[in-house]
TITORKE-776718 format. One record per residue (C-alpha): residue number from 1; residue in three letters; x, y, z. Coordinates in Angstrom, 3 decimals. Last residue first. Layout:
// TITORKE-776718
<atom><n>NUM</n><res>ALA</res><u>X</u><v>Y</v><w>Z</w></atom>
...
END
This chain:
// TITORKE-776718
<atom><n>216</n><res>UNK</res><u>25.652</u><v>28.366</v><w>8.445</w></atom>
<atom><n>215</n><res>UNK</res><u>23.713</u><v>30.358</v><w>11.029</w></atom>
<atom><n>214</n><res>UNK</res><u>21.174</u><v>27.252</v><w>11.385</w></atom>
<atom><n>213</n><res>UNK</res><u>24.036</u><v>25.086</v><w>11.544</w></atom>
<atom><n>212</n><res>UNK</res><u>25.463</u><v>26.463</v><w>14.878</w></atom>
<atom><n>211</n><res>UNK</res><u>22.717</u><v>27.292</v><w>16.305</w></atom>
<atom><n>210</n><res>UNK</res><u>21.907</u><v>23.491</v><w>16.384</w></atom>
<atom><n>209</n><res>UNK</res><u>25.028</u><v>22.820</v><w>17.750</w></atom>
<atom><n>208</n><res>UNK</res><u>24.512</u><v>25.410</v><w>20.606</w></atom>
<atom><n>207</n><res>UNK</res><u>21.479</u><v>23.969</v><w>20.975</w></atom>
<atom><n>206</n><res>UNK</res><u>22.121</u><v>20.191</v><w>20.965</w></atom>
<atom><n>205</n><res>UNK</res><u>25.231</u><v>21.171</v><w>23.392</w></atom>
<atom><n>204</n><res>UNK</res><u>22.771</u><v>22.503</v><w>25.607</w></atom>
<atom><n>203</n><res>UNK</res><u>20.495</u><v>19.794</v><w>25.749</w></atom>
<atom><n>202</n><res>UNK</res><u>22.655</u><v>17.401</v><w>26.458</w></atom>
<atom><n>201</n><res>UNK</res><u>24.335</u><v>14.966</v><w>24.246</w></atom>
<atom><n>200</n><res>UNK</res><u>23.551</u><v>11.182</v><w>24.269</w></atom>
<atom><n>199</n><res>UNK</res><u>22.460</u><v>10.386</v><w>21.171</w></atom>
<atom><n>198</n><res>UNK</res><u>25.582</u><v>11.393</v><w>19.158</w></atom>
<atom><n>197</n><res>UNK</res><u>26.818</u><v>14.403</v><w>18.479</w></atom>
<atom><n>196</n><res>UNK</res><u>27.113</u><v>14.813</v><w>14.890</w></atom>
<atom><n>195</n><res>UNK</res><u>24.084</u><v>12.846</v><w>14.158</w></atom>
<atom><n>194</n><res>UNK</res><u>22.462</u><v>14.805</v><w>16.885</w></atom>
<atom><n>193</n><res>UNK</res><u>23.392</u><v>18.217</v><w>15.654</w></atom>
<atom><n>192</n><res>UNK</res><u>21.842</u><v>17.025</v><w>12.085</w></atom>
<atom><n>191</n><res>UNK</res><u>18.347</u><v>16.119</v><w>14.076</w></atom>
<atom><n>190</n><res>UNK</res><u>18.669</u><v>19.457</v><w>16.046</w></atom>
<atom><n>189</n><res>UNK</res><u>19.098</u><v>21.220</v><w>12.853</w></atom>
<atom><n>188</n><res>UNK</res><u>16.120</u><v>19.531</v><w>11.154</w></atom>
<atom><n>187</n><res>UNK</res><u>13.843</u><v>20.125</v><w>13.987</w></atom>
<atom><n>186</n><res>UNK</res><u>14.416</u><v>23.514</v><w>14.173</w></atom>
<atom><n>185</n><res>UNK</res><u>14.418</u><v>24.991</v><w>10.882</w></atom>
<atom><n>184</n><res>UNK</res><u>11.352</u><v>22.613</v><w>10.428</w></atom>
<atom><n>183</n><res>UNK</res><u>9.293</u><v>23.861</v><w>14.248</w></atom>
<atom><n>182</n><res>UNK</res><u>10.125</u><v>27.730</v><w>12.013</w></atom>
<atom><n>181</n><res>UNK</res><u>12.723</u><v>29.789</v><w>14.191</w></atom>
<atom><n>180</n><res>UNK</res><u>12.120</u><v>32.486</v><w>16.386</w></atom>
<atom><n>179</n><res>UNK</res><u>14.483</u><v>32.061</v><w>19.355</w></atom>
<atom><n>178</n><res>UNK</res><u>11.726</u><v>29.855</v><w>20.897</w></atom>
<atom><n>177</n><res>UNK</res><u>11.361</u><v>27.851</v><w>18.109</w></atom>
<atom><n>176</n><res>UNK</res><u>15.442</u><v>27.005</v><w>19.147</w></atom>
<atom><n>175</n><res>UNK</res><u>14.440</u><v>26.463</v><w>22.845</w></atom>
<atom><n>174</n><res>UNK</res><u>11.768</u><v>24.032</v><w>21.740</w></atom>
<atom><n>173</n><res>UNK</res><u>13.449</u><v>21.833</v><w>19.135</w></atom>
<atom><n>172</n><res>UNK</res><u>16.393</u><v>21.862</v><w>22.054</w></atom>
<atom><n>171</n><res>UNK</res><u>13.408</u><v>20.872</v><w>24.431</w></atom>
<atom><n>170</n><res>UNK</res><u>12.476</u><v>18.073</v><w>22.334</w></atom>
<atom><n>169</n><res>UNK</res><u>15.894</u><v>16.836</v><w>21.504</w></atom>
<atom><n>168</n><res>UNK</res><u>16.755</u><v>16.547</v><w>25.435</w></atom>
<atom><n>167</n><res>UNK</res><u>13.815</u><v>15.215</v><w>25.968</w></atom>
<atom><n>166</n><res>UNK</res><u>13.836</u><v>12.546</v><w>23.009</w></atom>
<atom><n>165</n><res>UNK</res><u>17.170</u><v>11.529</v><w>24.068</w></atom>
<atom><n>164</n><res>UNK</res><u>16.433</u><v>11.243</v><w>27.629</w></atom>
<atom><n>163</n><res>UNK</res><u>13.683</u><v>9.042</v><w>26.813</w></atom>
<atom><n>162</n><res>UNK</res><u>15.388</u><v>6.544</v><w>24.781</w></atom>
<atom><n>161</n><res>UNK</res><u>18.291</u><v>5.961</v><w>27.501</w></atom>
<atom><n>160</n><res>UNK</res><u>15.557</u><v>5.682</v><w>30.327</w></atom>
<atom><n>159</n><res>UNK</res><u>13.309</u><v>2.948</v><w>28.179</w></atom>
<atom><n>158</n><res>UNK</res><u>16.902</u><v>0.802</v><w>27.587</w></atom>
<atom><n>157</n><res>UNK</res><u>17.763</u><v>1.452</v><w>31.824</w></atom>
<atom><n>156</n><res>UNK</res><u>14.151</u><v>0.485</v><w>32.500</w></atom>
<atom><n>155</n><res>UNK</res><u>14.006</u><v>-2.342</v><w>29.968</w></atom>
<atom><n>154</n><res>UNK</res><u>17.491</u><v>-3.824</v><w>31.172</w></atom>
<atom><n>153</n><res>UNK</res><u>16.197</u><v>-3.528</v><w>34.963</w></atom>
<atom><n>152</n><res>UNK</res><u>12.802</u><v>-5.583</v><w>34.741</w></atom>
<atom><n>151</n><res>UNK</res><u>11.668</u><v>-5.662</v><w>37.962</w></atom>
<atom><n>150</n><res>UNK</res><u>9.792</u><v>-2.274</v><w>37.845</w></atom>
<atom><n>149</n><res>UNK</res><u>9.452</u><v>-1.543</v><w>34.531</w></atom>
<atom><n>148</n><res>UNK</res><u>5.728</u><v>-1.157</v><w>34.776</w></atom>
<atom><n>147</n><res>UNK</res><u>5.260</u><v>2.675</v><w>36.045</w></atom>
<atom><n>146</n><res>UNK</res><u>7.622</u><v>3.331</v><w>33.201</w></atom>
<atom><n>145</n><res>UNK</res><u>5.822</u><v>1.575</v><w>30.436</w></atom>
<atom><n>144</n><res>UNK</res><u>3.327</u><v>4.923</v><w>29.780</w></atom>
<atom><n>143</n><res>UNK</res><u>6.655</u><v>6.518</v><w>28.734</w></atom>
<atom><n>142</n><res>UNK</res><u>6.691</u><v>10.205</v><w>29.694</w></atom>
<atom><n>141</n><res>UNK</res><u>4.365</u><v>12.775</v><w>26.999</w></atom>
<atom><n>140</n><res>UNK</res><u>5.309</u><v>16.239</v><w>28.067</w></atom>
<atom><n>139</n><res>UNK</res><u>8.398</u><v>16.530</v><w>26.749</w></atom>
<atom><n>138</n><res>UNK</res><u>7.498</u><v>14.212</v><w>23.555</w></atom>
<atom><n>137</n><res>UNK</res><u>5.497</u><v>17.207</v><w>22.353</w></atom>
<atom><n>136</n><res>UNK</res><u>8.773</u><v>18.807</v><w>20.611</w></atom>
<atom><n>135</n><res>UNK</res><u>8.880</u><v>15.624</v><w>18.462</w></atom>
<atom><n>134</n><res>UNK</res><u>5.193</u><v>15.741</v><w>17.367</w></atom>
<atom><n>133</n><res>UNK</res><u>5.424</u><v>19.580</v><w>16.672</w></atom>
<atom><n>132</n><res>UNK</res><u>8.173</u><v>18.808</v><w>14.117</w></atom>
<atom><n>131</n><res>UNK</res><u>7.069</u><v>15.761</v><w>12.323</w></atom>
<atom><n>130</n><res>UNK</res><u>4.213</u><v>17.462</v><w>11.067</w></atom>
<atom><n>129</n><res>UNK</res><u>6.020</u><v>19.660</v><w>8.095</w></atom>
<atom><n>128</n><res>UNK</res><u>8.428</u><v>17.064</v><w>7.112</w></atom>
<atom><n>127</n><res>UNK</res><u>5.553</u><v>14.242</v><w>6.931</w></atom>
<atom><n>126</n><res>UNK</res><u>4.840</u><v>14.030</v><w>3.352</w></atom>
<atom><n>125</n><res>UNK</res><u>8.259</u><v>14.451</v><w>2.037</w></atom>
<atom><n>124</n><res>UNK</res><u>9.854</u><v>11.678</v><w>4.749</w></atom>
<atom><n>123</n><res>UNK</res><u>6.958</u><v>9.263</v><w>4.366</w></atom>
<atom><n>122</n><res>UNK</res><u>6.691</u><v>9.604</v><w>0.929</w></atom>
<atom><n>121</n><res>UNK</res><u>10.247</u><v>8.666</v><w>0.060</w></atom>
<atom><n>120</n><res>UNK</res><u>9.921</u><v>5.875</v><w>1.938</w></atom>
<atom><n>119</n><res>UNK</res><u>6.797</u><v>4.812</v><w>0.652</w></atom>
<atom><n>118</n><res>UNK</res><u>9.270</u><v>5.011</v><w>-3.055</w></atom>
<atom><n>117</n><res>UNK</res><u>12.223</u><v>3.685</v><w>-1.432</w></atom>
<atom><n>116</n><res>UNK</res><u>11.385</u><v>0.233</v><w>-0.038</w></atom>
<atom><n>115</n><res>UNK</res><u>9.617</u><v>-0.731</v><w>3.154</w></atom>
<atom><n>114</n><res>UNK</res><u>8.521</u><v>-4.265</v><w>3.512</w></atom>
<atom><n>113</n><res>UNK</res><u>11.534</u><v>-4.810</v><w>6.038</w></atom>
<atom><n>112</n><res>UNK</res><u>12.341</u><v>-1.239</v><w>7.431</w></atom>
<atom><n>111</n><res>UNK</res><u>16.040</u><v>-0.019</v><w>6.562</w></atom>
<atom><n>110</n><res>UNK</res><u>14.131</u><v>1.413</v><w>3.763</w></atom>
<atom><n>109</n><res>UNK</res><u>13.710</u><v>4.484</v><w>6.798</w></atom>
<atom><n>108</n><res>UNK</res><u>16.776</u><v>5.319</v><w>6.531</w></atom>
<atom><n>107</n><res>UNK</res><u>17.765</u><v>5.643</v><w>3.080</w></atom>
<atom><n>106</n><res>UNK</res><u>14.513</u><v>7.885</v><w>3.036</w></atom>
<atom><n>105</n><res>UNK</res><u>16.703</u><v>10.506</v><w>4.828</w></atom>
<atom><n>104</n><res>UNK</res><u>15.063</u><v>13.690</v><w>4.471</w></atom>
<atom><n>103</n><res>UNK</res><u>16.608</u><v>15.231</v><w>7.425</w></atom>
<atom><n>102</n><res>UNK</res><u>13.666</u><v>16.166</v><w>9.352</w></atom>
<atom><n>101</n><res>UNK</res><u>11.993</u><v>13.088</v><w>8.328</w></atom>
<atom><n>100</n><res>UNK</res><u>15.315</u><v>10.829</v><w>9.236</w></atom>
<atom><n>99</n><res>UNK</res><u>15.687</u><v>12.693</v><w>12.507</w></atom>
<atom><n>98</n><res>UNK</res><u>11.738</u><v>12.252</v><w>13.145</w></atom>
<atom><n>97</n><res>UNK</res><u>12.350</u><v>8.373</v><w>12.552</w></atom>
<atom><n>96</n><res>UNK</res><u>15.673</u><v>8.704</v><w>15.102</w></atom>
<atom><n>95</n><res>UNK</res><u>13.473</u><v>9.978</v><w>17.908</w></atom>
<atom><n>94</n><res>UNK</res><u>10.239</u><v>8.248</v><w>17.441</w></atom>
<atom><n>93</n><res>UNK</res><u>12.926</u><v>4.834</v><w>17.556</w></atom>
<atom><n>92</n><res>UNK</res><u>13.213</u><v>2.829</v><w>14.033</w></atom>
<atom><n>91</n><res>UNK</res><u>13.080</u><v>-0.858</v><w>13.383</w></atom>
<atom><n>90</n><res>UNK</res><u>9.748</u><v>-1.352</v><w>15.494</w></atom>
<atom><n>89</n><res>UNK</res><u>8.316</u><v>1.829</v><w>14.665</w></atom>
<atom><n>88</n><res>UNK</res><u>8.351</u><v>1.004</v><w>10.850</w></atom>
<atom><n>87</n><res>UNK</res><u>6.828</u><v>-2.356</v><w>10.772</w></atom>
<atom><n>86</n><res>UNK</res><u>3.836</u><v>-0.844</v><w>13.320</w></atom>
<atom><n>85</n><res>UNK</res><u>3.753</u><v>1.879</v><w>10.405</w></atom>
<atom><n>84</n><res>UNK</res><u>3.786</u><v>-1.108</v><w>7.631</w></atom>
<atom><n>83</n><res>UNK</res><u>0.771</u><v>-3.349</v><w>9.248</w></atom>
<atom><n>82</n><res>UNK</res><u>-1.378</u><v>-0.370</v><w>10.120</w></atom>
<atom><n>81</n><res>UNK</res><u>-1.511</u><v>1.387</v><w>6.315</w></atom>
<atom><n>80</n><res>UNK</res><u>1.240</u><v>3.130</v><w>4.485</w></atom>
<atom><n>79</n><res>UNK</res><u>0.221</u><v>3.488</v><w>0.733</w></atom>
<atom><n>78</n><res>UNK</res><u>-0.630</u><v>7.373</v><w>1.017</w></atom>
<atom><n>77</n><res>UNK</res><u>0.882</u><v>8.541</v><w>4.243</w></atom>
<atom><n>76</n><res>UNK</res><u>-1.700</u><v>9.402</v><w>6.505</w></atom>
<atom><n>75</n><res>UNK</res><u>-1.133</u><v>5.875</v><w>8.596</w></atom>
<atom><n>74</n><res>UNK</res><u>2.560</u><v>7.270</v><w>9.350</w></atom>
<atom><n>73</n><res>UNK</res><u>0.844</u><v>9.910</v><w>11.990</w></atom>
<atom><n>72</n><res>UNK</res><u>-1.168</u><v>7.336</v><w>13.667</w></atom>
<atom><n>71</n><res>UNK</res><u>1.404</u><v>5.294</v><w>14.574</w></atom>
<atom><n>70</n><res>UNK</res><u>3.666</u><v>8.563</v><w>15.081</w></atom>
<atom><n>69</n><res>UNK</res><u>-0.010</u><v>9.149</v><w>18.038</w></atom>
<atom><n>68</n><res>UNK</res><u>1.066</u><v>5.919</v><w>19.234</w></atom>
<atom><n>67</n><res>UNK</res><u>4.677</u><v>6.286</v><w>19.822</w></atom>
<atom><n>66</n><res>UNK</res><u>4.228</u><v>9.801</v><w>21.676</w></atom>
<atom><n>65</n><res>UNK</res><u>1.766</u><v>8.298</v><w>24.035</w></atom>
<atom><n>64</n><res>UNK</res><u>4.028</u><v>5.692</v><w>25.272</w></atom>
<atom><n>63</n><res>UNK</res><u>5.070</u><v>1.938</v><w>25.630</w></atom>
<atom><n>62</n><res>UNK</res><u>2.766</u><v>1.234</v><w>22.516</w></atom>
<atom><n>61</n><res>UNK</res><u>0.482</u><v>-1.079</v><w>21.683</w></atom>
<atom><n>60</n><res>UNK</res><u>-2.409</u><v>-1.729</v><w>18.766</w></atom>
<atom><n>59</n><res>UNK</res><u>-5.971</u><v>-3.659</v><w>19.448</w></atom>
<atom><n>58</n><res>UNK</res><u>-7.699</u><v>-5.120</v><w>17.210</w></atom>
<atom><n>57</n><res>UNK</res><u>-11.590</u><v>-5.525</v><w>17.017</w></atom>
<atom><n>56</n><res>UNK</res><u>-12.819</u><v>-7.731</v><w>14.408</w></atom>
<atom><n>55</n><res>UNK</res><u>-15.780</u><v>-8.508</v><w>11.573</w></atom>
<atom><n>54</n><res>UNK</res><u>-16.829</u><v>-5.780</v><w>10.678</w></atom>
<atom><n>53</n><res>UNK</res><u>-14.071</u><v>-3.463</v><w>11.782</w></atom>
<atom><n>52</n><res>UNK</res><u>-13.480</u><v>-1.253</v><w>14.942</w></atom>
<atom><n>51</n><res>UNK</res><u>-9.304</u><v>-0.415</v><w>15.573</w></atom>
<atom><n>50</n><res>UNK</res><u>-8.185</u><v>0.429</v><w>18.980</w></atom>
<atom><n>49</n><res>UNK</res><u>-5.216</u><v>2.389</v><w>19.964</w></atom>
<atom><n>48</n><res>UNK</res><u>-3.833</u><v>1.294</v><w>23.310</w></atom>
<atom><n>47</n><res>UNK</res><u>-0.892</u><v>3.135</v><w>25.326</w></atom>
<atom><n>46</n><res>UNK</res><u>1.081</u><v>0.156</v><w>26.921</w></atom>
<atom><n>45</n><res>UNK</res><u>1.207</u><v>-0.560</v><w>30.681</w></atom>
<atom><n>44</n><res>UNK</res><u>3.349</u><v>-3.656</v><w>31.844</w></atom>
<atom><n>43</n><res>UNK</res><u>3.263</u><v>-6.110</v><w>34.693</w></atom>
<atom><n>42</n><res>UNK</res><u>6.107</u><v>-8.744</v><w>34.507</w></atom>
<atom><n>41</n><res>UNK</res><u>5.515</u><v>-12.662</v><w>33.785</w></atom>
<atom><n>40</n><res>UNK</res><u>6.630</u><v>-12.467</v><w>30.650</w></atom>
<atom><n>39</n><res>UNK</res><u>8.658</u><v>-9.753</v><w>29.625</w></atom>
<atom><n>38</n><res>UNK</res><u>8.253</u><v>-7.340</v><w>27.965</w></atom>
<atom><n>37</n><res>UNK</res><u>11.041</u><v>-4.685</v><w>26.425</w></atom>
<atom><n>36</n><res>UNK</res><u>11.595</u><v>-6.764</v><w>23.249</w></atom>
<atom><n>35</n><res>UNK</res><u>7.794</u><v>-6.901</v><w>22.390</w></atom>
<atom><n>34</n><res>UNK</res><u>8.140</u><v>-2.858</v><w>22.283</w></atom>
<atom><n>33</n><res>UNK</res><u>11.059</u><v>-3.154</v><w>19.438</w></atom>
<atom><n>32</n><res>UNK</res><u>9.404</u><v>-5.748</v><w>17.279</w></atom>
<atom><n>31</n><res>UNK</res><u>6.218</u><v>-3.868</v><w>17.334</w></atom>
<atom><n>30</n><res>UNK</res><u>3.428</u><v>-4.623</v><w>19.444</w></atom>
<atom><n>29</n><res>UNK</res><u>-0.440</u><v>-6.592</v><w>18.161</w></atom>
<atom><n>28</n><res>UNK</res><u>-2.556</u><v>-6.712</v><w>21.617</w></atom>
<atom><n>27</n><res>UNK</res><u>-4.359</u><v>-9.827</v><w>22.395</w></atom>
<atom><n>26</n><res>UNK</res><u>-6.405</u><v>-8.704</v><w>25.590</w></atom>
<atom><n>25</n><res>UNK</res><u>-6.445</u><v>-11.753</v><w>28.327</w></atom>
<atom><n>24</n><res>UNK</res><u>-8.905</u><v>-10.927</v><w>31.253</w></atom>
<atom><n>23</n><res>UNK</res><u>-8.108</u><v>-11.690</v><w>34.551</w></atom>
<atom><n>22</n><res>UNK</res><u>-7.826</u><v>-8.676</v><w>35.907</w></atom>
<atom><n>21</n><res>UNK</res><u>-5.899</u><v>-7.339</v><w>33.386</w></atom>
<atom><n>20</n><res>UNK</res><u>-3.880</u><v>-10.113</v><w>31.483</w></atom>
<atom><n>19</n><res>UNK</res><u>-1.734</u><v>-9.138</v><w>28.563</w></atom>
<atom><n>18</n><res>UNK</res><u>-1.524</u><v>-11.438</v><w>25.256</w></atom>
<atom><n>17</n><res>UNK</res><u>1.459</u><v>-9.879</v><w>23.191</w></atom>
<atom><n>16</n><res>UNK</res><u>1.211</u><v>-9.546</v><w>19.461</w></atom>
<atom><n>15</n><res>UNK</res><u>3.910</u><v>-9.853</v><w>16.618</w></atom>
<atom><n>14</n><res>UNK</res><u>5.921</u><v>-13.097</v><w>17.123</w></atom>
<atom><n>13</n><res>UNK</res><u>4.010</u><v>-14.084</v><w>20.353</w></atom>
<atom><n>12</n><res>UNK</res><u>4.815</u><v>-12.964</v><w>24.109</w></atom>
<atom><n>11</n><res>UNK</res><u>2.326</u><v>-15.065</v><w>26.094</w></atom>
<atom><n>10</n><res>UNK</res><u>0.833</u><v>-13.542</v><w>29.915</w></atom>
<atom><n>9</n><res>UNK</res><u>2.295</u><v>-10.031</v><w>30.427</w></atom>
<atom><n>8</n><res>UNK</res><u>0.737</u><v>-8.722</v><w>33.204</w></atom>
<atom><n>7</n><res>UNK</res><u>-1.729</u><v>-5.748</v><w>33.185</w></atom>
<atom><n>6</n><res>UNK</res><u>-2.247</u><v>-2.036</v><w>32.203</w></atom>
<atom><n>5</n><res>UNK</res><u>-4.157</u><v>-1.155</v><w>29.521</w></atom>
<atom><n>4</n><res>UNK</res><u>-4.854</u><v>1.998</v><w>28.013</w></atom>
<atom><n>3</n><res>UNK</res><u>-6.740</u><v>3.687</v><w>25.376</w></atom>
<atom><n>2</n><res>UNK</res><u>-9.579</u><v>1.215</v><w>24.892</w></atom>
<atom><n>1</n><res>UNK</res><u>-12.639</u><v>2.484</v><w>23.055</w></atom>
END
């Protein structure tokens, strides 16, 4: 199985990205928000999860760990299959799709084309209680696209902006377990302390925010 590849972007395509290691050109299918961050030309990594069937062999890529394994995560939802959680990921950030699960905000994932209210609904109710641990793991899971960004200084500064706000998140998800609360308690007042806050707050102020609408 192929887990990682690491290469330079040779075609960008609507969906799918053809990137050459070594000489070798491996189609790999990307969501609309990873294709935006490659460029051809450049060298990029992406996180690889390979699918075996009959009569094909896809390949699936991410800019990090934590991406896949929620591309994994949304394929347990009854009716959600590889086509809709790639469709998913690339109109919503890991961050802001484990605020709308901890929230319950199936308004915002609809906002996915091909996505209306009923998978919706299923994908926030049937992933409230895993959501949790997957957005307090993104701490120790850094973007596998970082080591590739060099030259390309809008994706570094766009990858750097995303990743500080799932740290900071993560470790306010982690601080607040730490005080004894459940990974949902947690998760869902750190997600409602970022709305109010905005992406950008520090760790800290998620906290104190967060412990701030638990006690309510």
């Amino acid at each position: 199985m192929i887990g990682k590849l690491r290469g330079i972007v040779d075609t960008l395509g609507q969906d799918w990205v053809i990137l050459d290691v070594a000489g070798v050109g491996y189609e790999v299918a990307c969501s609309v928000r990873t294709l935006r961050n490659l460029h051809e030309g450049s060298e990029a990594t992406l996180s690889i999860e390979t699918y075996v069937r009959e009569d094909a062999i896809r390949l699936f890529g991410f800019p990090n760990e934590t991406e896949r394994q929620w591309f994994r995560l949304l394929q347990s939802v009854q009716g959600v299959g590889a086509k809709v959680a790639l469709a998913v990921l690339g109109t919503l950030s890991p961050q802001e799709l484990a605020n709308a699960i901890a929230l319950q905000d199936k308004a915002m994932v609809a906002r996915t084309q091909g996505v209306g209210p009923k998978v919706a609904g299923r994908i926030v109710s049937e992933l409230k209680d895993k959501a949790p641990a997957l957005a307090a793991a993104s701490v120790s899971m850094p973007s596998a696209g970082a080591a590739g960004a060099k030259g390309t200084k809008s994706k570094g500064k766009a990858d750097s902006a995303d990743d500080a706000a799932a740290v900071s998140a993560a470790e306010a998800i982690s601080a607040l377990q730490n005080l004894g609360y459940q990974p949902m308690q947690a998760s869902t007042a750190v997600a409602t302390a970022m709305k109010d806050l905005g992406p950008d707050a520090e760790t800290a102020a998620l906290i104190r925010r967060g412990l701030k609408e638990l006690a309510g």
